[in-house]
N, C-alpha and C positions, 0 to 999 in steps of 0.2 A: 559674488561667489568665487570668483576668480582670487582675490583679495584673501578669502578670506580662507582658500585652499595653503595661498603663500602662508599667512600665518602659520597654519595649523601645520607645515612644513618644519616653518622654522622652529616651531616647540619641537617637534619631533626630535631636528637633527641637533636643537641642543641640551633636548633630554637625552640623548643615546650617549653625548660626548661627558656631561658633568656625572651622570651616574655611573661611567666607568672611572672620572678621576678621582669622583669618590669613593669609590669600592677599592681599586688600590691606593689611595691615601691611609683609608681605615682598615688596611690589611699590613700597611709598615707600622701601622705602633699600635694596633690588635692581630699579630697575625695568627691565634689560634680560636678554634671556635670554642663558645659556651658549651660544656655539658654539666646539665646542674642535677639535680633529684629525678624531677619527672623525667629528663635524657634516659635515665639507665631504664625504666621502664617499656621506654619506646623502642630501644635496642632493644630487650630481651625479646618484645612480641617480633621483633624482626626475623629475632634468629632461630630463633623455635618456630618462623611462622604461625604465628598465636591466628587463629580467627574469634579470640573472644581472650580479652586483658583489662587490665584496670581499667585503663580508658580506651576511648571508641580505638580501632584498629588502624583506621585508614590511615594515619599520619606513618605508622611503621611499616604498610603495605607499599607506603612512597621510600622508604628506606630501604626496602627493597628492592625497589623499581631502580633507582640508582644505583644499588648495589651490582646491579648484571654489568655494568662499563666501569665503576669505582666503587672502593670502599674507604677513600679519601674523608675524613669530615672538612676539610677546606672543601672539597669538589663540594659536596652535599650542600655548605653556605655559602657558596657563590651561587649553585644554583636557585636556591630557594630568594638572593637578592635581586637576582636579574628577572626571574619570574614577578615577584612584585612589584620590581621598577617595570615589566610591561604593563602589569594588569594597571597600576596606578595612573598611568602613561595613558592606558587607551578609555580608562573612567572618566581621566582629564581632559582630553578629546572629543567623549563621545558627549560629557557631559555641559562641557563648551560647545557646541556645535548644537545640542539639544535644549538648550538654554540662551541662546545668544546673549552669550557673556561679552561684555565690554571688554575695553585693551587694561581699560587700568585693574580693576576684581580679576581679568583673565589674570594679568601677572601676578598678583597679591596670590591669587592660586594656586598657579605652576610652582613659586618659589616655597610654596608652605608645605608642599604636595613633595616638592621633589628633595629639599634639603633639611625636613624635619630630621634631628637624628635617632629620634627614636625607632623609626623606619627600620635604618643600618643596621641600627643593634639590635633588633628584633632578629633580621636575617642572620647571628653572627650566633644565634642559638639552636642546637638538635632539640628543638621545640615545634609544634605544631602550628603556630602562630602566624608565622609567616606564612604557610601556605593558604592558612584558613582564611587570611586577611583576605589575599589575593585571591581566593577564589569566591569569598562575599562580595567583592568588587562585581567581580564579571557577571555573579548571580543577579547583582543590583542590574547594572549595565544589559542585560537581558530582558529584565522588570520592564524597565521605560522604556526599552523599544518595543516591548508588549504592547506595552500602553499609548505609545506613537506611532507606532509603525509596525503593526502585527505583522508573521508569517508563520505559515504551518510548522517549517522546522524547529521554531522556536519552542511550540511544544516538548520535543526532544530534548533540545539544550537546555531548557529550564529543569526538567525532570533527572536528569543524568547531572547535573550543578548541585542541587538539592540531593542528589544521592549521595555523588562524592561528600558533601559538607558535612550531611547528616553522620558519615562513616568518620569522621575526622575528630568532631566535637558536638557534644550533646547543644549546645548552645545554639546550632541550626534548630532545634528543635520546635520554637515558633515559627521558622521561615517557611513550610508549605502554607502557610495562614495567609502571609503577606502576598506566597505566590499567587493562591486563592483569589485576592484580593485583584491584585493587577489583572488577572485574565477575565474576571468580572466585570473592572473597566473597560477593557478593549472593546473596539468596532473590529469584529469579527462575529462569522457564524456561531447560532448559539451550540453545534455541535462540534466545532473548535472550542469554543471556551470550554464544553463539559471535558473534553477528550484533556485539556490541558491543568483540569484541576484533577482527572483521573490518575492521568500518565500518573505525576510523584507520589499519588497513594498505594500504584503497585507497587513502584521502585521499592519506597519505603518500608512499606509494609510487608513487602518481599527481604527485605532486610532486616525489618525487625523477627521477623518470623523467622529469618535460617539463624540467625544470633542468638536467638530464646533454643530454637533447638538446640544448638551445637553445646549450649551453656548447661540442658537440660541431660545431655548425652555425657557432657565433658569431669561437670561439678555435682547432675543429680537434682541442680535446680533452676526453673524454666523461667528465666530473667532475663530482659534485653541488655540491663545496664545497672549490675550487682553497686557498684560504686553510689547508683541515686537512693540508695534503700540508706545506706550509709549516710549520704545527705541528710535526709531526710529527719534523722535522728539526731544527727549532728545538732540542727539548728532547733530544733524542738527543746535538749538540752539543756541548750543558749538559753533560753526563757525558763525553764524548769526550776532550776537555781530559785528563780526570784518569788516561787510562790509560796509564800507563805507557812511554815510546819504546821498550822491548824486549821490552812485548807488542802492540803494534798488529800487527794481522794484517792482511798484503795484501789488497786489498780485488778483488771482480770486477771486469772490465775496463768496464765500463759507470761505473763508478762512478769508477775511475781520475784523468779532469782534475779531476773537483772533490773528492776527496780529497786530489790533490796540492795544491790552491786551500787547503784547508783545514788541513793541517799545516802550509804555509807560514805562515799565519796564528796557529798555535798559537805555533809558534816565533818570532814576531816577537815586537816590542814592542809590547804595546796593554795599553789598561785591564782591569782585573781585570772580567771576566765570569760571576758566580754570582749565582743567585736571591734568594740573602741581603744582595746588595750592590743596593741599589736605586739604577735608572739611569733615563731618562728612558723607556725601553721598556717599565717595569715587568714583566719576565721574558719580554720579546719580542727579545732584543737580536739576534738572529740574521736577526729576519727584517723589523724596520725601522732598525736601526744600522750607518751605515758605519763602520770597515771590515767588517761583516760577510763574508764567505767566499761565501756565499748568495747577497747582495745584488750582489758582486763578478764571481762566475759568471754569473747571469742576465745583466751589464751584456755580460759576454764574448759570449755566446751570443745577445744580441736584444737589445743595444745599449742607451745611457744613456739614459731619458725625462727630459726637463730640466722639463717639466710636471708629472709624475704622480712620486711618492715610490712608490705603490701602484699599479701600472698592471695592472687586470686579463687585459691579453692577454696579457701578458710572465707573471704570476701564474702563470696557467693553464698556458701553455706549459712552464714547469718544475715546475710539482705532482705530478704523477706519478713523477718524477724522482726529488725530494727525499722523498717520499710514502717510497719505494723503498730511497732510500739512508736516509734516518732508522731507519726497522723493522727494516733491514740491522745496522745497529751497535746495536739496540737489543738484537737476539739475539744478537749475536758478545759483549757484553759486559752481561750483565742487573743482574749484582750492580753494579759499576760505576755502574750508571745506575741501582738502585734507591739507591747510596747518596750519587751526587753532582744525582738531579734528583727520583726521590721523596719523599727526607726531607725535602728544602728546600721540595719543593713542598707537604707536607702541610705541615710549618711556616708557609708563607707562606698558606696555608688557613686555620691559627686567628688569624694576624693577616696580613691581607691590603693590601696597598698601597691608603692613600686615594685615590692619583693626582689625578683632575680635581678633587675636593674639597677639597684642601687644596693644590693647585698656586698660586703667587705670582699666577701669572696664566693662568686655568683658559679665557678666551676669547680668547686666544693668536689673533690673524689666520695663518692657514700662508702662506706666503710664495710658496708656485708660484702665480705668478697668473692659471693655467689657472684653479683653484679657487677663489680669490678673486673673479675674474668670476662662478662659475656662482653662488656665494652672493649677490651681488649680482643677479644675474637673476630669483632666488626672490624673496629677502627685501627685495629692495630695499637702499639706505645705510642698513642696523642699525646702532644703536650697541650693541658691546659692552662698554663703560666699567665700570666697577664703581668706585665711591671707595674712596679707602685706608684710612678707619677700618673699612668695612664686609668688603671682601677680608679683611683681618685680623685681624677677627671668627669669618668663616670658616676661613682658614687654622687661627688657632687652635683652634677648635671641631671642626675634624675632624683634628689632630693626635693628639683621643683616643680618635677611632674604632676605630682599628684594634686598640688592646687592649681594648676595649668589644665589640668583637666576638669576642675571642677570651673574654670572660668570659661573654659569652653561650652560645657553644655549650658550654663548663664549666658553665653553671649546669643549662641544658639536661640535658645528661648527668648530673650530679650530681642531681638532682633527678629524672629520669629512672628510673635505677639507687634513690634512695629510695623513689619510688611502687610499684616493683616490690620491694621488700624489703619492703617494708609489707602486701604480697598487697593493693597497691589494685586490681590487674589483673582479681584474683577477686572483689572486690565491684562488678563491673562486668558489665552485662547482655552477650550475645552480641553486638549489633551493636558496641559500643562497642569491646570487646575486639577486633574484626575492625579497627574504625578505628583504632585504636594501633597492631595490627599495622602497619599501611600505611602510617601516620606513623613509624614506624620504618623501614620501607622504603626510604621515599621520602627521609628523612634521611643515611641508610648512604649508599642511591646516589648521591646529590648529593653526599657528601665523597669519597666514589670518581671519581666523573666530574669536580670538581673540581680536585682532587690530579694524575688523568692525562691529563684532555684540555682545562683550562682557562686562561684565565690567573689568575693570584691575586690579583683585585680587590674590592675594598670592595662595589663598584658589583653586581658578578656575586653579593656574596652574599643581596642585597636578599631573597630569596622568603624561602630557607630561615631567615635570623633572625626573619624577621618569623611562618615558623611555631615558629620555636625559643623564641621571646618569650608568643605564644599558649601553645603549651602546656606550660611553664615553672611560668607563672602557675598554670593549672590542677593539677601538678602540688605544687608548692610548698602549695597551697591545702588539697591532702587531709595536706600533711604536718604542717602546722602546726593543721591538725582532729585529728589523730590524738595532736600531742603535746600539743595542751589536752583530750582525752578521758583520757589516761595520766594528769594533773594533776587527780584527783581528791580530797575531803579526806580520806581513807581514806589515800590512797596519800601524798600531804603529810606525813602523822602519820606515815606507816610510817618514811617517810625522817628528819624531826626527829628 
């Protein structure tokens, strides 16, 4: 114990010392922050304090929250790195200590954990990522103490975790399921457990509910999240294209002008539109590329914003619409759509678009100078420069991501599927095996919800590798104990 306190020490004090001499290393030849497309959005809800914007709120509510001591964007991406080098820090910790990790997989860990750079440059963005990362971290880290070591307050913290997250990015979206899940394993009262699958349905639900209102009061119509009705048509789209001209079926009369809008568009002349052909939209093309169909109707219907690219009232106004006619063609033709937008999309899942990572120029000024004023009114004349030898550094540097991620969730698996052939699952006490459960869970459902309601970015798979990397390691670890125990000299001679 004693031992094993020193270790856990000495990670400590030389995690505190290498992630500081990282953060100013990559502050002398990156010293200004990313702001790229999605930035100016996150600024405007800031400054109009928006309680309802393109996307969820909460990441510009923290833009705020800083804003009361700085309106620095160095301040704001130093912050959001040193928050994730904690959360990372104490996932590493808790998850070493909760796992009895060996010395060697412990360090293989620490080193993967602490000097990935994709980490850095994640923090070096006015993007929601870095926080999101970091607080699915702690949400996880919550989970397994659920599940090994209950306490009443933990109810709380799980419920207020899932709130924040839920308010950040839709993509929390499956996590009250998984919370669900863990408070079902636990050894606690059965009215603790009920109270702690309660607690985040009021939060939540209390959230979705003032959101629909304000949006209902604001736009006129009563939507949580006007952007997924958008989705939704988007990728239905995807697959529409490919059906056939002598089986498209009449569509209802509701739907009518903008299907006409839209086979016009099939049948013209325009750039090939599939998920596999990467375009600047990164698998959005429907619902920020002209000529989109979509983008073309909404202008018919509530007119051209020459300001806003993204204009949340017009948004909102046709969500339900498109909400409607998406799920319309997604039932009239299922197989169609499972093979021209889920195959591509599970594909573009194990290797996902680097996009703002590897873009030429990832702090692109947007050009509506609505939005260029509001970033200026935050941040002041930022410079987002970046010199040429070091963009293309990066550029190159994350050109290998995206198959680096797809070898990840492979090894993941692979290694997964080993430990479970090995019956390591049975030499594993009750809690633990209840935790694996749930790390399988929560992995399933993240490539499910990714595949159908996501878009396929590098950036969105941030949590899930970085639990796929964890316990990878840990896996890998008993595999290679078990094939130096079979490597006995008994067993050597037998083979000779």
């Amino acid at each position: 114990m004693i031992n094993n306190r020193k270790t856990s020490l000495s990670y400590l004090i030389v995690w505190i010392g290498l992630s500081c001499l990282l953060w100013v290393l990559f502050k002398i030849f990156y010293p200004n922050p990313y702001i790229v497309f999605d930035s100016h959005y996150y600024i405007y809800a800031a400054l109009v304090n928006a309680n309802v914007s393109v996307w969820p709120v909460g990441y510009s509510k923290f833009l705020r929250l800083i804003g009361l001591f700085s309106h620095s964007a160095n301040v704001l991406v130093t912050i959001q790195y040193f928050f994730l080098q904690g959360c990372l820090l104490f996932f590493f910790l808790t998850w070493r200590h909760l796992f009895k990790l060996k010395k060697g997989p412990g360090l293989a860990l620490f080193i993967l954990l602490l000097i990935n750079p994709i980490y850095i440059y994640t923090c070096n963005f006015v993007l929601s990522d870095a926080l999101f990362l970091g607080l699915s971290l702690l949400w996880l880290i919550n989970l397994l103490w659920i599940v090994f070591r209950p306490k009443p307050w933990m109810i709380f913290t799980q419920a207020l975790l899932l709130l924040f997250l839920f308010a950040i990015r839709s993509q929390a979206l499956f996590y009250p399921g998984i919370a669900c899940l863990a408070f079902l394993l636990s050894r606690q009262k059965l009215g603790l457990k009920m109270a702690g699958i309660a607690m985040p349905i009021v939060f939540i639900g209390g959230f979705i509910l003032y959101t629909a209102h304000v949006t209902k009061v604001d736009y006129g119509v009563q939507e949580f999240s006007p952007f997924q009705g958008w989705k939704v048509a988007s990728n239905a789209l995807y697959a529409y294209e490919h059906v056939p001209s002598g089986k498209v079926q009449p569509v209802p009369a509701r739907f009518k002008p903008l299907d006409s809008l839209v086979q016009r568009f099939f049948h013209s002349h325009h750039q090939p539109v599939d998920l596999l052909n990467q375009d600047p939209s990164t698998g959005t093309y429907y619902i920020f590329m002209y000529p989109s169909p979509l983008l073309q109707y909404r202008d018919q219907r509530c007119g051209y914003d020459r300001h806003f690219l993204i204009n949340i009232n017009t948004m909102a106004r046709m969500a339900p619409l498109y909400d409607a006619y998406g799920s319309y063609l997604v039932k009239q033709y299922p197989w169609t759509y499972f093979r021209h937008f889920i195959l591509p999309a599970a594909f573009t899942y194990l290797v996902p678009y680097a996009e703002v990572y590897n873009q030429e120029d990832p702090v692109f000024v947007h050009q509506w100078d609505t939005l260029v004023q509001m970033k200026k009114k935050w941040f002041g004349n930022v410079s987002t420069s970046e010199k040429k030898p070091y963009a293309n550094f990066r550029i190159g540097l994350f050109d290998y991501y995206p198959v680096g991620n797809a070898i990840t969730h492979l090894i993941f698996l692979m290694a997964f599927l080993g430990f479970l052939g090995l019956n390591g699952h049975k030499k594993m006490d009750p809690f633990r095996q209840k935790a694996l459960g749930l790390i399988a869970t929560l992995w399933l459902a993240n490539a499910v919800f990714m595949v159908i309601a996501s878009a396929s970015l590098l950036r969105y798979q941030l949590f899930i590798t970085t639990v796929e990397l964890t316990f990878a390691v840990f896996f890998v670890g008993f595999i290679w104990d078990r094939a130096r125990d079979n490597e006995s000299p008994d067993t050597i001679h037998h083979v000779v």
